[in-house]
N, C-alpha and C positions, 0 to 999 in steps of 0.2 A: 582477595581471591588470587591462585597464583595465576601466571602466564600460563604456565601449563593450560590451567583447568579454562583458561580463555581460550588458548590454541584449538583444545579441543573440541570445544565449544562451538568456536566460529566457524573450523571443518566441517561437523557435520551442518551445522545449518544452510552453510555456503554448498554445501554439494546438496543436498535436499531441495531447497530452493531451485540452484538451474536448472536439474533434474525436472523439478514442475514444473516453470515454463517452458524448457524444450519439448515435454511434453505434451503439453498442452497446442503448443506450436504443430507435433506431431500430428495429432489427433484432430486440430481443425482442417490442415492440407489435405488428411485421407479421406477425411467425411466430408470434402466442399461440394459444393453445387454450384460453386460462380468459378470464374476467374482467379487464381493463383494472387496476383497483383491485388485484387482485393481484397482478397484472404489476408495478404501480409496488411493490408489500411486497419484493417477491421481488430487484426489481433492486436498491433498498438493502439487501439480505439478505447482501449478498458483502462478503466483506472486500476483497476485488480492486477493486470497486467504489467503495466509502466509500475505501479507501484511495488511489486514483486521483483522486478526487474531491479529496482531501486534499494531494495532489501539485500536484493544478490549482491549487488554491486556492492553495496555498507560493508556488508559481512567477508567479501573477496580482498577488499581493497587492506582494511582491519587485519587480513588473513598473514597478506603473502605480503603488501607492500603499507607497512603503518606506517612508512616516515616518507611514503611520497607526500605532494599534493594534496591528492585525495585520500588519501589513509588518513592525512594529520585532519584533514576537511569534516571526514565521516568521524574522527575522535573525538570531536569537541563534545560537553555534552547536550549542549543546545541543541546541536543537529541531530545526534544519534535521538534525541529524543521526539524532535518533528519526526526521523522517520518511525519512529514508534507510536507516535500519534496517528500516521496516516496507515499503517498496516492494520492496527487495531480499527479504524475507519471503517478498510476492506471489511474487516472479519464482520463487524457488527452491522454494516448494511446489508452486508447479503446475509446474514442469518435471520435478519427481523424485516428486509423489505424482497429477498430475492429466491431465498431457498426453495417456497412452497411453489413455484413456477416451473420446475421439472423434474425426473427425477433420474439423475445419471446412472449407469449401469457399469462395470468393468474399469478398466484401465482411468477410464472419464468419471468413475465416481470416488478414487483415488486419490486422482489428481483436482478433483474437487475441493475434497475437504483440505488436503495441501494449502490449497490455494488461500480459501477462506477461513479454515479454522488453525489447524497445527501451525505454519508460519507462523500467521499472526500472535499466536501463543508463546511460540518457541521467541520472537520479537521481544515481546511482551519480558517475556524470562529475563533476557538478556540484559535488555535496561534496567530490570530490578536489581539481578545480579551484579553486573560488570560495568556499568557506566556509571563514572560518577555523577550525583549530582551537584553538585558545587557550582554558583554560576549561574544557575537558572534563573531566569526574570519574568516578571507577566510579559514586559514588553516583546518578549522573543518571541511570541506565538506570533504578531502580526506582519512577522515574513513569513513564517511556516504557512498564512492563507495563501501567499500566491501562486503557490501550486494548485490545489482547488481549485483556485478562482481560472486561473489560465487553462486549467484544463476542461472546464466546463463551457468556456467560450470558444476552445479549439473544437469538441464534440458537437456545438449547437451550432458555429459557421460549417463545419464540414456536415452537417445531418444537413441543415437548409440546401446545400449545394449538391446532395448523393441521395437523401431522403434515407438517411441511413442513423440512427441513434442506438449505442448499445445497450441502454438500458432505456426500461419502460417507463419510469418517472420522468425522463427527459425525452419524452418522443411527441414533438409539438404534433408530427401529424395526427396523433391520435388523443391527444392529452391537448391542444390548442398551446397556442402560447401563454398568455398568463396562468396558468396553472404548473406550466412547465415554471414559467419565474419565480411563484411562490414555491416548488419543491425544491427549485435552486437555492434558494434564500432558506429554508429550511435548512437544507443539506448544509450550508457554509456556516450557518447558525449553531447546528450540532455538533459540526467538528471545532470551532471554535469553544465550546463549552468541556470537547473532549481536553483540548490541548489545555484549556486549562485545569484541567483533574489531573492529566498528568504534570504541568509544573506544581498544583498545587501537596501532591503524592513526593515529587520529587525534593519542594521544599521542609516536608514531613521528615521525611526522610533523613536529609540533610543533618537538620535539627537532631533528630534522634537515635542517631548513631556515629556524632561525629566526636 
């Protein structure tokens, strides 16, 4: 695939992407009912979020600067493909555990499906198309969990100290704690099975087109 059709490529996802979260940024300030200072805890409280964020970040850095640091970091295909593991994450948890819980309207139901569905697709593309796979190991999934893992112990010490949980499978107040463990364990057991479909897709791949 040319440079070209990458350049292109990463453009628009890279601008699509900020666009939703600043968006979404926008839309929780206007509609708050607490505190601004909380507002800003709460919107980096999402894994959807950080991980969107993380997307942006891939696809900018890829864009404008591929031979810094983090260009050559987010080119490897180890990484670009954790972060395709963890987008595709987002999309599939909220469409099978989070969707039927509201029902957004306007500008919020836009930036919804952004968020959960198109991204994580347009992601998804990306690594089929443009990233090679060459490289890929089983063993590499077992740094890609400590994102997960650190990020569900950062949401569960700050919910204990705020009473604040952004999603409803991790809310001890109302779910107690071992049920909260066992949907943790769940959750890190999923994505660990995902990342392996994607090296196992990846080493397919590999194999049959090289």
């Amino acid at each position: 695939m040319s440079t070209k059709a990458t350049q292109i490529y990463l453009s628009i996802c890279a601008i699509i992407v900020w666009f939703t979260v600043v968006s979404q940024f926008y839309l929780n300030v206007v509609n708050r009912s607490i505190p601004l200072s909380e507002i800003v805890i709460r919107f980096f409280s999402y894994f959807t979020i950080l991980t969107n964020i993380l997307v942006a970040l891939c696809f900018t850095n890829l864009l404008l600067k591929p031979k810094s640091n983090l260009g050559v970091f987010f080119s490897r295909p180890g990484v670009m493909t954790a972060v395709a593991a963890y987008i595709t994450f987002v999309g599939i948890a909220y469409n099978l555990l989070l969707r039927h819980l509201w029902n957004p309207e306007g500008l919020q139901l836009i930036v919804d499906e952004l968020l959960h569905t198109f991204i994580p697709l347009f992601s998804i593309l990306y690594w089929l198309i443009f990233v090679p796979k060459s490289g890929l190991q089983w063993k590499s999934i077992f740094p890609w969990m400590i994102y997960p893992v650190v990020y569900i112990l950062c949401v569960l010490t700050r919910g204990a100290l705020s009473g604040f949980y952004p999603y409803p499978f991790i809310d001890i107040n109302e779910l107690g704690f071992f049920k909260v463990l066992l949907n943790d364990v769940g959750l890190i057991v999923a994505f660990l099975l995902l990342s392996l479909l994607f090296v196992a897709i990846g080493k397919l791949m590999n194999k049959t087109f090289r």
